[in-house]
N, C-alpha and C positions, 0 to 999 in steps of 0.2 A: 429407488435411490441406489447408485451405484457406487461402491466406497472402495477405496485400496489405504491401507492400514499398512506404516512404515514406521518406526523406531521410534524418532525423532520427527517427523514431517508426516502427518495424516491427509490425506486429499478426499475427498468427496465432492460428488455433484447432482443437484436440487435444485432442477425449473429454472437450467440456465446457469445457475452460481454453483463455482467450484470455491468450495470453504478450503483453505492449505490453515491447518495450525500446526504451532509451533507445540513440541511437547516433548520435554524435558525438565528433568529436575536436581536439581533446584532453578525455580524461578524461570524456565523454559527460556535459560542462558543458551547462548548458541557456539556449537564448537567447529570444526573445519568439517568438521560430519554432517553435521547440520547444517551447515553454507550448503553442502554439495547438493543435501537432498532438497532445500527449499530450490537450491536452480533449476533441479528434476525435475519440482513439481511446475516451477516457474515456464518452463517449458513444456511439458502437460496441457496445461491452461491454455498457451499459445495455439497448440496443435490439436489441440480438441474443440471439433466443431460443436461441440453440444454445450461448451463452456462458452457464455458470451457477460457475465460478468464474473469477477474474482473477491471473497472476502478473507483478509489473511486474520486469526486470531491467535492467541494463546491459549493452551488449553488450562484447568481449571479458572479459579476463581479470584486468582491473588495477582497473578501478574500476563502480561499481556506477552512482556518479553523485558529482563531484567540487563540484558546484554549478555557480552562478550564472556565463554566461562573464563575467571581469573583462573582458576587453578592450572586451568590449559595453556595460557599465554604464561603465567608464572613459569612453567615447568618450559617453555620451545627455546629455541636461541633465536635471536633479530633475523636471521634469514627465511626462518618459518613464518617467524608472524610478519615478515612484511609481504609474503604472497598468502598469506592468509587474510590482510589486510586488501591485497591488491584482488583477490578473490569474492570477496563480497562488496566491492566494490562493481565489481563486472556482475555479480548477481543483481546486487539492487539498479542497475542499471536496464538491466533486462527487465525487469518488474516495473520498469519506468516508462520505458519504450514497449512494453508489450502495449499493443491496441485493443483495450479490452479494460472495462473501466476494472479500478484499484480500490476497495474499502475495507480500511485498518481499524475494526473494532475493538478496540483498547477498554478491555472488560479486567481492571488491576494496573502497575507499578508498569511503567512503561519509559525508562532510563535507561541514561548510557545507550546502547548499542540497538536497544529496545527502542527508543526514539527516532534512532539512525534507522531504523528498519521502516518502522512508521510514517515518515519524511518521504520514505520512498512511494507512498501511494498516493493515489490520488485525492482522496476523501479519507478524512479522520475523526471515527465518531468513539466519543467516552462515555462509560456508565459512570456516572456520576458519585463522587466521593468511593470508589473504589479501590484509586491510588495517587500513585503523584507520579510527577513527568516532570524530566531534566536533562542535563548532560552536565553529569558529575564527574568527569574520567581528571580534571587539576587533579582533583584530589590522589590519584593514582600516580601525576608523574605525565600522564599522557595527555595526548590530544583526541577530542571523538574520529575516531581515523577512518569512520564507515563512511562518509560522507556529509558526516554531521557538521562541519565547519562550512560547508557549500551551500548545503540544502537548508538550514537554519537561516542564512545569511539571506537566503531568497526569501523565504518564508517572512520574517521580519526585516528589519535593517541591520546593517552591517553594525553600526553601534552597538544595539541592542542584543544582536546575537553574541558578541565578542563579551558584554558584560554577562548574558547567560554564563557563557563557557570561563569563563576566568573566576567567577564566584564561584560556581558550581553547584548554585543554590538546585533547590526540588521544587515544586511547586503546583497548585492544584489544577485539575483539568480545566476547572472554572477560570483559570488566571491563566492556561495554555490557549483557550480558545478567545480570552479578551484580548489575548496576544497574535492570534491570527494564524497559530500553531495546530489545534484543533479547528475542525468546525461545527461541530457541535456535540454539546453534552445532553445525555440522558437522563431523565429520572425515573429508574427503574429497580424494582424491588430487590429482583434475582439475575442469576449471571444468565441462567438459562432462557429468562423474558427476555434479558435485551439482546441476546444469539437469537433469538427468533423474531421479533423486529427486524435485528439489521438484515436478516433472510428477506424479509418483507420489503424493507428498504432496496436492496442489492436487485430485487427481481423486477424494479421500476422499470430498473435500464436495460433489461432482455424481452424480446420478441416474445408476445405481441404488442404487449405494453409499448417498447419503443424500438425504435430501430436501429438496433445496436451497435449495428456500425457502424452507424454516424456517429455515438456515441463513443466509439473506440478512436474514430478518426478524430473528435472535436478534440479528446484528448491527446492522439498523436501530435496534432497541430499545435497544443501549449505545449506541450513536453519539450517534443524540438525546435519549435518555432519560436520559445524564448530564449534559447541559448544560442541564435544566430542572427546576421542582419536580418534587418524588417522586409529589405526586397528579398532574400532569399528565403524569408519565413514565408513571403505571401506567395511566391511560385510552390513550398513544400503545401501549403493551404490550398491553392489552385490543383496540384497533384491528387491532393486526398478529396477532394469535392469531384474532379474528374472520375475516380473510383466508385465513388458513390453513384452519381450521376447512370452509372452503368450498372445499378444493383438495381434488383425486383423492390426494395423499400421506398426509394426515392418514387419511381412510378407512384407507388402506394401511397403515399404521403402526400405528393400533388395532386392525384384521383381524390383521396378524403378531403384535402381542403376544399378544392372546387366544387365535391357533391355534399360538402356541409357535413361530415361524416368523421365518428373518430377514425383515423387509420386502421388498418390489423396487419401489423409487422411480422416477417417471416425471417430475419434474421439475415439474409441473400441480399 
């Protein structure tokens, strides 16, 4: 297991999955420090062929990611924090578009900026009764500015998310995932079981188990293919199946079906 140990942003990589967690305290809040080094690692991930899935978590046990630090925005003037805004705006964009599936294990308190982060993956799994999850930033004065008013709105309805954010309410992972915000909750004892599940979970979707680049592309395909027309979604579709089409997995895939055989995927 090969690990690099950064301040704020820890990366590791284990049978395919690079784990990025978030680690600061209090609450592994995220400063302009911490935007810069999650895009480090966000582009790491990209560029590392040995990386073929990604799990983002928080480190210990109480929060997954509590948001944005106050004391840091309290202290900048409006010109800072709105490219500090426009900054992790372009990070979790790139964690969106990277080809390479996304799973936000929310192990603790997962609001504010912390939700905005989580939104941006692809798969969202909660340890159950750990914490609550919201977007409480009314309360502050402001708006969720990471992307939380976008990516919320998609996720549920526009209704629904605007009564979210205007209340400001918190609420349980049980009631995030009835809401179609999570997709699913754990019942697991320790923080450390359910980091090692979602390891288990996370290594489905890498070689040999599956062939991961279809699984990077299936997700390319909704990523950008719902925020455009539908003909121009099914030409970017046509695009990334051509790709495919031209890897050592597809071979693979149509050899196992026809010889009744499970696949063994090589990641190419």
């Amino acid at each position: 297991m090969e690990a690099t140990q950064a301040k704020l942003v820890n990366t590791s990589v284990k049978n395919g999955v690079m784990t990025i967690e978030l680690n600061f305290d209090p609450g592994n809040c995220y400063t302009h420090e911490m935007m810069k080094q999650l895009d480090a690692a966000i582009l790491q991930a990209r560029f590392d062929e040995a990386t073929q899935a990604i799990v983002l978590r928080g480190a210990g046990e109480k929060f997954f990611c509590a948001g944005a630090d106050i004391n840091m925005l309290k202290k900048a003037d409006p010109t800072f924090k709105y490219y500090f805004c426009l900054h992790a705006n372009e990070t979790l964009n790139r964690l969106e578009h990277t080809p390479k599936i996304v799973i936000a294990a929310l192990n603790g308190h997962t609001v504010g900026g912390g939700l905005e982060i989580a939104m941006a993956a692809d798969i969202r799994i909660a340890r159950k009764g750990s914490g609550k999850v919201g977007l409480p930033e009314v309360a502050l004065g402001v708006l969720p500015g990471t992307g939380g008013t976008q990516r919320l709105a998609r996720l549920v309805n526009k209704s629904k998310a605007i009564e979210l954010m205007v209340t400001g309410d918190v609420f349980s992972f049980d009631d995030a995932q009835a809401m179609g915000i999570i997709n699913q909750v754990w019942e697991i004892a320790t923080a450390q079981e359910f980091f090692d599940k979602i390891q288990t979970y996370a290594e489905q979707f890498c070689a040999p188990n599956k062939a991961s680049k279809a699984v990077g592309r299936i997700k390319r395909a909704v990523q950008s293919g719902a925020e455009i027309p539908f003909e121009s979604a099914l030409a970017v579709e046509r695009e990334l199946q051509q790709q495919l089409f031209q890897g050592e997995d597809a071979k693979e895939g149509l050899a196992a079906y026809l010889e009744k055989r499970k696949g063994n995927f090589s990641g190419r």
